[in-house]
BALOBA-1460 file (C-alpha; in Angstrom, 3 decimals):
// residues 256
<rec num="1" residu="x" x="46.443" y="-24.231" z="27.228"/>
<rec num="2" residu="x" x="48.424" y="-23.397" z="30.121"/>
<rec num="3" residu="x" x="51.799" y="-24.566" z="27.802"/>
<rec num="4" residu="x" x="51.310" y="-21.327" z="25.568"/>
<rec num="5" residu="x" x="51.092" y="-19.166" z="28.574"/>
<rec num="6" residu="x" x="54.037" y="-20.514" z="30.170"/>
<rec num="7" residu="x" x="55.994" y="-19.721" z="26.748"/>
<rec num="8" residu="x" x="54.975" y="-16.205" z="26.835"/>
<rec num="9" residu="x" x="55.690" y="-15.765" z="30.395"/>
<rec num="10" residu="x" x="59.368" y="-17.195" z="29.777"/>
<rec num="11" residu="x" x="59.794" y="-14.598" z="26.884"/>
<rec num="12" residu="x" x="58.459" y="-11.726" z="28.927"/>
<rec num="13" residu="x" x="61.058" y="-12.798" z="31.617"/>
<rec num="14" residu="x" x="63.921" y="-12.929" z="29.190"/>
<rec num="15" residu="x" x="63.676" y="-9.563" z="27.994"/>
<rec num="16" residu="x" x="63.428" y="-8.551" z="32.093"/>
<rec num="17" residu="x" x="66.572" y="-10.771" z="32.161"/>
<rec num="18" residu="x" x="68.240" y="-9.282" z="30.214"/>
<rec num="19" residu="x" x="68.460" y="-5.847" z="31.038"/>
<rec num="20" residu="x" x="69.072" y="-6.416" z="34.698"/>
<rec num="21" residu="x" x="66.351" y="-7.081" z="36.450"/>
<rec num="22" residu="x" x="67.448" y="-9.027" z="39.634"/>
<rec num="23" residu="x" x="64.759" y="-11.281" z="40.428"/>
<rec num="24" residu="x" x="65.803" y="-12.743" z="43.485"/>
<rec num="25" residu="x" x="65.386" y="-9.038" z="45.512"/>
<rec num="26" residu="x" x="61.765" y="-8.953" z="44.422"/>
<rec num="27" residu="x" x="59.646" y="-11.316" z="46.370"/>
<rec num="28" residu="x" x="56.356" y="-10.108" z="47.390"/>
<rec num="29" residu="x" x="54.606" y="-11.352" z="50.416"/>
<rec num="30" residu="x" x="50.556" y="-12.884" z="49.739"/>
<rec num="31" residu="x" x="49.499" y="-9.148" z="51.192"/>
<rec num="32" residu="x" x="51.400" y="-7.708" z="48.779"/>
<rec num="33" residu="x" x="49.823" y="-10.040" z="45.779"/>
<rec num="34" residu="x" x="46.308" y="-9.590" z="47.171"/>
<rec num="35" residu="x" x="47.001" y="-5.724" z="47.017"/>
<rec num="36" residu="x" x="48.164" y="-5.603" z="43.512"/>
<rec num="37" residu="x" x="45.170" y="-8.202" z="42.377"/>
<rec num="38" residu="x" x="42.710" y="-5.783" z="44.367"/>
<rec num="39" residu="x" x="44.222" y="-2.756" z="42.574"/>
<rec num="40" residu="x" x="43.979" y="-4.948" z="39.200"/>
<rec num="41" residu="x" x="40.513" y="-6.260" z="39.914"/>
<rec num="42" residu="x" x="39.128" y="-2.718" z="40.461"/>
<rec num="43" residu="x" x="40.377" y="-1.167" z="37.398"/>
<rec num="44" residu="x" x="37.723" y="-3.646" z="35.444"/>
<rec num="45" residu="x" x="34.782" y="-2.856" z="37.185"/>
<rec num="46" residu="x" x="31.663" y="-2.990" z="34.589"/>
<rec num="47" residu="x" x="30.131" y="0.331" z="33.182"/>
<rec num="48" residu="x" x="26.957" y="1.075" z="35.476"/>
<rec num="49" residu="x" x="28.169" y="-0.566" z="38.805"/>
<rec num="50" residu="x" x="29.731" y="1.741" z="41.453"/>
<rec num="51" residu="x" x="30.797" y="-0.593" z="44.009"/>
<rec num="52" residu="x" x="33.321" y="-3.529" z="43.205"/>
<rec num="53" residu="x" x="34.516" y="-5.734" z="46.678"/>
<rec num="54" residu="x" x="37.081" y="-8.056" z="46.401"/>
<rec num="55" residu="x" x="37.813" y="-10.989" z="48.568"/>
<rec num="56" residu="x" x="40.464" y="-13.651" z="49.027"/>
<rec num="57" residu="x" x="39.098" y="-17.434" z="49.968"/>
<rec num="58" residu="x" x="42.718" y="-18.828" z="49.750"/>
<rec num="59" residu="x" x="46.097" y="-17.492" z="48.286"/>
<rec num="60" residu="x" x="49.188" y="-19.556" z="47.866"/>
<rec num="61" residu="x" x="52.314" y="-18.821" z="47.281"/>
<rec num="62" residu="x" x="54.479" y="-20.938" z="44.728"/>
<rec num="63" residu="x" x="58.377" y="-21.299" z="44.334"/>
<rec num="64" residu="x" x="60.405" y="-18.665" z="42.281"/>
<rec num="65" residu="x" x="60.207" y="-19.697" z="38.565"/>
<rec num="66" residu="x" x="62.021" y="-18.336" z="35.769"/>
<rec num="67" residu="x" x="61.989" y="-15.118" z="37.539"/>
<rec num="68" residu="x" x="58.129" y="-14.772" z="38.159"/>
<rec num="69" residu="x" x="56.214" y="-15.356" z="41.422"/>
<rec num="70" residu="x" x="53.080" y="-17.418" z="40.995"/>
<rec num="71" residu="x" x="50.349" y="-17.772" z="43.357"/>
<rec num="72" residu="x" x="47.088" y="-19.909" z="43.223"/>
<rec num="73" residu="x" x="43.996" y="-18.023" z="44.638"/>
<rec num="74" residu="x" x="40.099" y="-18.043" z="44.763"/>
<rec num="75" residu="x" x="38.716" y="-15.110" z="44.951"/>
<rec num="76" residu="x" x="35.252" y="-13.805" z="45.052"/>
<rec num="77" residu="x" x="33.896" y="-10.541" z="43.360"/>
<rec num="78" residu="x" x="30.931" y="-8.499" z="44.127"/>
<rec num="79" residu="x" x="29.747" y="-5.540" z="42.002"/>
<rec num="80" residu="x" x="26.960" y="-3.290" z="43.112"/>
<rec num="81" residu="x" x="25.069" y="-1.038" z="40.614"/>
<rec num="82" residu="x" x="22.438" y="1.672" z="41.937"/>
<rec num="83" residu="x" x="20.198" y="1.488" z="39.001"/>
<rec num="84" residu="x" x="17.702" y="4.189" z="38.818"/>
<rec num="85" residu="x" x="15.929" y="4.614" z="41.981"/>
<rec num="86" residu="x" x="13.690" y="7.010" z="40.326"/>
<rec num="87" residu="x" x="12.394" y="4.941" z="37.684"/>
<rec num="88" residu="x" x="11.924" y="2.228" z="40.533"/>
<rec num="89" residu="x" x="14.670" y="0.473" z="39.562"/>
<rec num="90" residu="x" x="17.130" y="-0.379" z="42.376"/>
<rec num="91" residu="x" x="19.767" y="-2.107" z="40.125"/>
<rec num="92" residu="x" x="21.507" y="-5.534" z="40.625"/>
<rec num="93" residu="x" x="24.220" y="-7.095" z="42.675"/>
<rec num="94" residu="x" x="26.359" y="-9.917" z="41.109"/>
<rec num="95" residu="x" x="28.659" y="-11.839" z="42.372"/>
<rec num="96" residu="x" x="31.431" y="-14.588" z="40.695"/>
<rec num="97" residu="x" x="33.769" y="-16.559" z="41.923"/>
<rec num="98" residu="x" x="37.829" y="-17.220" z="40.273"/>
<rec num="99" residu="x" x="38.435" y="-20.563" z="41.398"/>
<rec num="100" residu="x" x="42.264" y="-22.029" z="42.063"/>
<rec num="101" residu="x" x="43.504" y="-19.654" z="39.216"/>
<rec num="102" residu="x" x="46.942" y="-19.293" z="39.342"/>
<rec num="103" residu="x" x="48.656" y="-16.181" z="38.619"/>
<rec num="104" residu="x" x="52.271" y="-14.571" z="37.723"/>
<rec num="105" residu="x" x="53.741" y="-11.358" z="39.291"/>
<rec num="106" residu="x" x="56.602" y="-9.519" z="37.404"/>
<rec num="107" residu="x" x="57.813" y="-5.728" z="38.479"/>
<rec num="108" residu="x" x="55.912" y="-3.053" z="35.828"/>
<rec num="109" residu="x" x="57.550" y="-0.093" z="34.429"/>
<rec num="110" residu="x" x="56.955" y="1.984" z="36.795"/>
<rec num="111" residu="x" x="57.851" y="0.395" z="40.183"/>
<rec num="112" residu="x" x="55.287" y="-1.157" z="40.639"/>
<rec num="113" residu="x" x="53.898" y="-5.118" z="40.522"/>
<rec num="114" residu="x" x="51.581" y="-6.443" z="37.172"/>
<rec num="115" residu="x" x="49.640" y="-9.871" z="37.834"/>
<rec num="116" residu="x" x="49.111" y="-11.678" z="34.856"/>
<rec num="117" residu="x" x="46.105" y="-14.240" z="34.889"/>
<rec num="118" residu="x" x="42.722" y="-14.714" z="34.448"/>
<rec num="119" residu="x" x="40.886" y="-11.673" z="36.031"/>
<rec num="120" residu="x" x="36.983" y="-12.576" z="34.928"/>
<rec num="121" residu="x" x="35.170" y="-14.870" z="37.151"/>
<rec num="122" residu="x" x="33.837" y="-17.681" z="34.455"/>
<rec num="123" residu="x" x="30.056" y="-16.792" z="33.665"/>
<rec num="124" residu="x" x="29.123" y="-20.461" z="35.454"/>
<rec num="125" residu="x" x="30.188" y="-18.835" z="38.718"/>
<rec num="126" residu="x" x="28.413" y="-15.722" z="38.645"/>
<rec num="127" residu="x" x="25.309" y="-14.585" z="40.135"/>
<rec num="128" residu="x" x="23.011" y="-11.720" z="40.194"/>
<rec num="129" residu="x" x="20.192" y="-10.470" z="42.113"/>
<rec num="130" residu="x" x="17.961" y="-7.651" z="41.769"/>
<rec num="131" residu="x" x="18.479" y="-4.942" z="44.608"/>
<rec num="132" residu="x" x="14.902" y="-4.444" z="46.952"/>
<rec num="133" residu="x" x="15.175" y="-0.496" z="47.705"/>
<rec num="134" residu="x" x="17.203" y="2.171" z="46.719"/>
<rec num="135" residu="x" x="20.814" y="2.227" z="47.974"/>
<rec num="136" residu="x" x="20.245" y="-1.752" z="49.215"/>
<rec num="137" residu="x" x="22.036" y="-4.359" z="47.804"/>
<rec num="138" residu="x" x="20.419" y="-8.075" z="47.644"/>
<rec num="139" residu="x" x="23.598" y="-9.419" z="48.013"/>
<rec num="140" residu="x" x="25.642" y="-7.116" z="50.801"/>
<rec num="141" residu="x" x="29.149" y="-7.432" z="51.352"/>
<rec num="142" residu="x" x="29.393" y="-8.871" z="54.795"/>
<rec num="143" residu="x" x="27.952" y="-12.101" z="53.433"/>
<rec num="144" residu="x" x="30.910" y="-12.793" z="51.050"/>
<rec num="145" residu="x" x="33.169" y="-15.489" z="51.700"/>
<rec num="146" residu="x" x="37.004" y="-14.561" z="52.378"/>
<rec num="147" residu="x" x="38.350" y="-11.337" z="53.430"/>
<rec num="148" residu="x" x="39.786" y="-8.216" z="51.748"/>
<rec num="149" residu="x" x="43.376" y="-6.934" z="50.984"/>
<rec num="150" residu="x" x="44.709" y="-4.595" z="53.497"/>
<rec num="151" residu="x" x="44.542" y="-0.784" z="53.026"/>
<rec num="152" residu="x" x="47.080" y="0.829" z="51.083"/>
<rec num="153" residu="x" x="48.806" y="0.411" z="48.199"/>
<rec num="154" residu="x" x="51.344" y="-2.842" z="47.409"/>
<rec num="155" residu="x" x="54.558" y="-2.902" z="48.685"/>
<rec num="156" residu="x" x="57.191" y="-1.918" z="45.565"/>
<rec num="157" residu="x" x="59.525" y="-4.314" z="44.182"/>
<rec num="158" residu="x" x="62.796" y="-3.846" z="45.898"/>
<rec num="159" residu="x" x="65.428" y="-1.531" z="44.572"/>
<rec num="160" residu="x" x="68.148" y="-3.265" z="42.666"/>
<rec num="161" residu="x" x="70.075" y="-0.528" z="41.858"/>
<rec num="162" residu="x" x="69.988" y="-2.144" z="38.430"/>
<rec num="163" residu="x" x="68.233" y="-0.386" z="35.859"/>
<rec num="164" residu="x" x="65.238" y="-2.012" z="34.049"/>
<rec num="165" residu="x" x="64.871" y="-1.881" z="30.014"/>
<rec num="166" residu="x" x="62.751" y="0.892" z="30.176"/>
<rec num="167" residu="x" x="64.865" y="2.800" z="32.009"/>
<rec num="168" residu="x" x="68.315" y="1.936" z="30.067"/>
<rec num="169" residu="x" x="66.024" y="3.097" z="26.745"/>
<rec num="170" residu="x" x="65.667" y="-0.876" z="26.260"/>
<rec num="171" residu="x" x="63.348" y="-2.954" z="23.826"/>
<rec num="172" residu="x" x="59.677" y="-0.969" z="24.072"/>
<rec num="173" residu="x" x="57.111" y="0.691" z="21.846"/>
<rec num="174" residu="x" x="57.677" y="4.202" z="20.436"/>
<rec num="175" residu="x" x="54.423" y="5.131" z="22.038"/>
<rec num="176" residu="x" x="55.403" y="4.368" z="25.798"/>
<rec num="177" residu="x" x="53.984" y="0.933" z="26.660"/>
<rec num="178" residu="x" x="54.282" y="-2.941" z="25.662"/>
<rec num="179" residu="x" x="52.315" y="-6.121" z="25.382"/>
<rec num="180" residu="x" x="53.142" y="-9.172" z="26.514"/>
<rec num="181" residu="x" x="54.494" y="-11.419" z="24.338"/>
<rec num="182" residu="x" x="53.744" y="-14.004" z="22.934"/>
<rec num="183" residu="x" x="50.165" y="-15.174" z="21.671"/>
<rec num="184" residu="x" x="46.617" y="-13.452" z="22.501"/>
<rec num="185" residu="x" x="43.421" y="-14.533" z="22.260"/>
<rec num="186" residu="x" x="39.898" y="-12.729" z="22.170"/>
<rec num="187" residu="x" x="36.784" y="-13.527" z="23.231"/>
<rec num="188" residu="x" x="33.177" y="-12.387" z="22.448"/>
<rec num="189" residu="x" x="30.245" y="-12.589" z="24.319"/>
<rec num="190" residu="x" x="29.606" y="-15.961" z="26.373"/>
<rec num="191" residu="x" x="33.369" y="-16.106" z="26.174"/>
<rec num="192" residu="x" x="33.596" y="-17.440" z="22.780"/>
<rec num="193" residu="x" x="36.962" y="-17.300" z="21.135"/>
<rec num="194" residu="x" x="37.024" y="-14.830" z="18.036"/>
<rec num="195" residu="x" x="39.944" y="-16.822" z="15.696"/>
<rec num="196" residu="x" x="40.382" y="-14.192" z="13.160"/>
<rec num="197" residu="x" x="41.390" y="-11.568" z="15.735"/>
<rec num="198" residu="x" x="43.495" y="-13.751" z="17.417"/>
<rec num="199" residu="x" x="47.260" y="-12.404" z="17.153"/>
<rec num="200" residu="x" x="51.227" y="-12.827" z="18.528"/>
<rec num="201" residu="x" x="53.059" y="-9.616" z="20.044"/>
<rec num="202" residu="x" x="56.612" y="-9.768" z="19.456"/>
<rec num="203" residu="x" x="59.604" y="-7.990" z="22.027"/>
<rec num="204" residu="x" x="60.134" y="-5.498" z="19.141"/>
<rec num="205" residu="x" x="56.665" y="-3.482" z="19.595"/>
<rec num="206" residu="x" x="55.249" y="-5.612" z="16.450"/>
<rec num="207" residu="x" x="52.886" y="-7.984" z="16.140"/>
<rec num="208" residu="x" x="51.466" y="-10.561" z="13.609"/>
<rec num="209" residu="x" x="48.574" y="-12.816" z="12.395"/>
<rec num="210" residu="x" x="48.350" y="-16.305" z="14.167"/>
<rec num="211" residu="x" x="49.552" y="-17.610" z="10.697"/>
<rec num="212" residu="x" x="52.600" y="-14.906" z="10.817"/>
<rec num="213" residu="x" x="51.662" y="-13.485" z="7.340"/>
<rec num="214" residu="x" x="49.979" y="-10.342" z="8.117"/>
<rec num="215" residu="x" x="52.566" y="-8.064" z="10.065"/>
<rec num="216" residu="x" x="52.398" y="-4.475" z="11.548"/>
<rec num="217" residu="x" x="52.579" y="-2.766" z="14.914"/>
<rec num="218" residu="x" x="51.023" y="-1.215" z="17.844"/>
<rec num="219" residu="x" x="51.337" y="2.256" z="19.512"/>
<rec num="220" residu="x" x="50.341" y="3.057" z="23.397"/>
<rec num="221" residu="x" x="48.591" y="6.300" z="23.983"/>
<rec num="222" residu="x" x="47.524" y="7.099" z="27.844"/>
<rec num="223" residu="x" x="44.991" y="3.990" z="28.278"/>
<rec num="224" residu="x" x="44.573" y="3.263" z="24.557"/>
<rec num="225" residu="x" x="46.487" y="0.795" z="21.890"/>
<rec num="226" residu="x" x="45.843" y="2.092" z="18.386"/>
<rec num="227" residu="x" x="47.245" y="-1.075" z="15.988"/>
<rec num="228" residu="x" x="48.725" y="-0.049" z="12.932"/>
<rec num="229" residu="x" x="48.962" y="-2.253" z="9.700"/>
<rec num="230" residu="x" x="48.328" y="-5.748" z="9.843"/>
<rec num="231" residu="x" x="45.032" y="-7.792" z="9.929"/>
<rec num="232" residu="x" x="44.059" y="-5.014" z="12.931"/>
<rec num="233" residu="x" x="44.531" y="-1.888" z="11.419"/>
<rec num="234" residu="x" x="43.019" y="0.901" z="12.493"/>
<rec num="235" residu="x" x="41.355" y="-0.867" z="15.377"/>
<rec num="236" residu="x" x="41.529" y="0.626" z="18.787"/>
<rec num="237" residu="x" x="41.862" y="-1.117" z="22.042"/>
<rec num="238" residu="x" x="40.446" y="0.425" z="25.159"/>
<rec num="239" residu="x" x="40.179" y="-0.562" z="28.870"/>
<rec num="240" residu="x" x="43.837" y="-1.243" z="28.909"/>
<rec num="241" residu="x" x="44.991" y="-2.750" z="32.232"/>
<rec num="242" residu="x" x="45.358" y="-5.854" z="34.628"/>
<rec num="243" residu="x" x="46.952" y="-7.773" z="31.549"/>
<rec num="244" residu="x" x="43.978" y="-7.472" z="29.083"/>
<rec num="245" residu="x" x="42.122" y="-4.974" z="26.505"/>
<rec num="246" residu="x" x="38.765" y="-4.272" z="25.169"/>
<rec num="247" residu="x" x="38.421" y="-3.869" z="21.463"/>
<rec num="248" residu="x" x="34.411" y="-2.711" z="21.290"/>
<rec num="249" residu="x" x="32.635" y="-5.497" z="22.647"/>
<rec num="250" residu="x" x="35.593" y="-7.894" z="22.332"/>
<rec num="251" residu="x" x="37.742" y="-8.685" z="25.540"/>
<rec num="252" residu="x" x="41.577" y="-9.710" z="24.510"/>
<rec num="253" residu="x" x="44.115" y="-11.425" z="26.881"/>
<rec num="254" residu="x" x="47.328" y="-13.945" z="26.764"/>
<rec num="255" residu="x" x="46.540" y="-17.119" z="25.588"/>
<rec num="256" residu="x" x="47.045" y="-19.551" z="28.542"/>
């Protein structure tokens, strides 16, 4: 599985390549990767929890590869939901656990890092308790394993003074954003794989089937993807961030 995701990454890089993008001046440091996973992390906390912690077990930091900086981490993650204390109901705590992942750091659009990898602890990992009394959680942070990022926002790739596609008016999407290419996957609950939406993004804002009959394209619009023509027409994809999109109830990602 990981082969697929390797091919995407390497056409993702090309197109960075390509238009400049100097990747020896970009290293980040481990801080600066646990920052940008934090920042990543957060951004998918679940509808009804308020309180999402993040903690690093172990981070490593692999070679330069095809311009993208990869690091293997574990990394716990708590989420805390209030519940309704009026209805006696103090909510749940649950925590999960990304195990020796490894991950892929490329510069965004926007000066800024994007960390592509798995960002959903596996369902085997993850456990929750019920909370005992109103604003107490049965699992408190102090208890979790690792520590957190430091404060602050990640450090910025380092200027260049080369110009990126996106600002040259390079390869994108009319509508402002882009996929990664290469092929995704999507899951239902349980984290069962849903073949028929299943699809390939391609570096010219199009996409197809997995069988590369049905064609069409995609459109970005603030935090939505609205897919037009093709075997997803019409559909809209929501939640768009940290690599990965909800369409209703269905969670898509990069194959890897």
């Amino acid at each position: 599985m990981r082969s697929r995701f390797s091919f995407s990454l390497v056409l993702s890089l090309a197109v960075l390549l390509s238009c400049g993008y100097d990747a020896s001046a970009q290293a980040p440091t481990v801080e600066t990767f646990k920052q940008a996973m934090t920042k990543s992390l957060q951004k998918l906390m679940i509808t009804g929890y308020t309180q999402r912690d993040v903690r690093f077990v172990s981070v490593l930091a692999g070679n330069l590869k095809n311009g993208a900086y990869p690091f293997r981490a574990t990394i716990v993650v708590r989420d805390y939901g209030p519940g309704y204390p009026k209805n006696r109901y103090y909510g749940q705590t649950c925590v999960g656990k990304l195990v020796d992942e490894d991950y892929y750091m490329l510069p965004d659009d926007f000066g800024g890092w994007k960390v592509q990898g798995k960002l959903t602890p596996p369902a085997s990992t993850q456990t929750c308790k019920n909370n005992p009394a109103e604003g107490v959680s049965s699992i408190p942070a102090e208890r979790l394993e690792g520590t957190p990022s430091g404060a602050g926002a990640p450090a910025p790739p380092a200027a260049t003074g080369k110009k990126t596609g996106a600002q040259t008016g390079g390869t994108g999407n009319a509508g402002g954003g882009s996929l990664t290419t290469g092929e995704w996957a999507c899951y239902g609950s349980g984290g069962r794989a849903l073949i028929g939406l299943g699809f390939k993004v391609q570096a010219s804002g199009t996409y197809t089937d997995l069988d590369n009959k049905s064609r069409g394209t995609y459109v970005f619009s603030g935090s939505t993807i609205t897919f037009k023509g093709g075997h997803l027409d019409g559909q809209v994809a929501r939640s768009v961030g940290g690599g990965r999109f909800n369409i209703g109830t269905t969670t898509c990602e990069p194959y890897r």
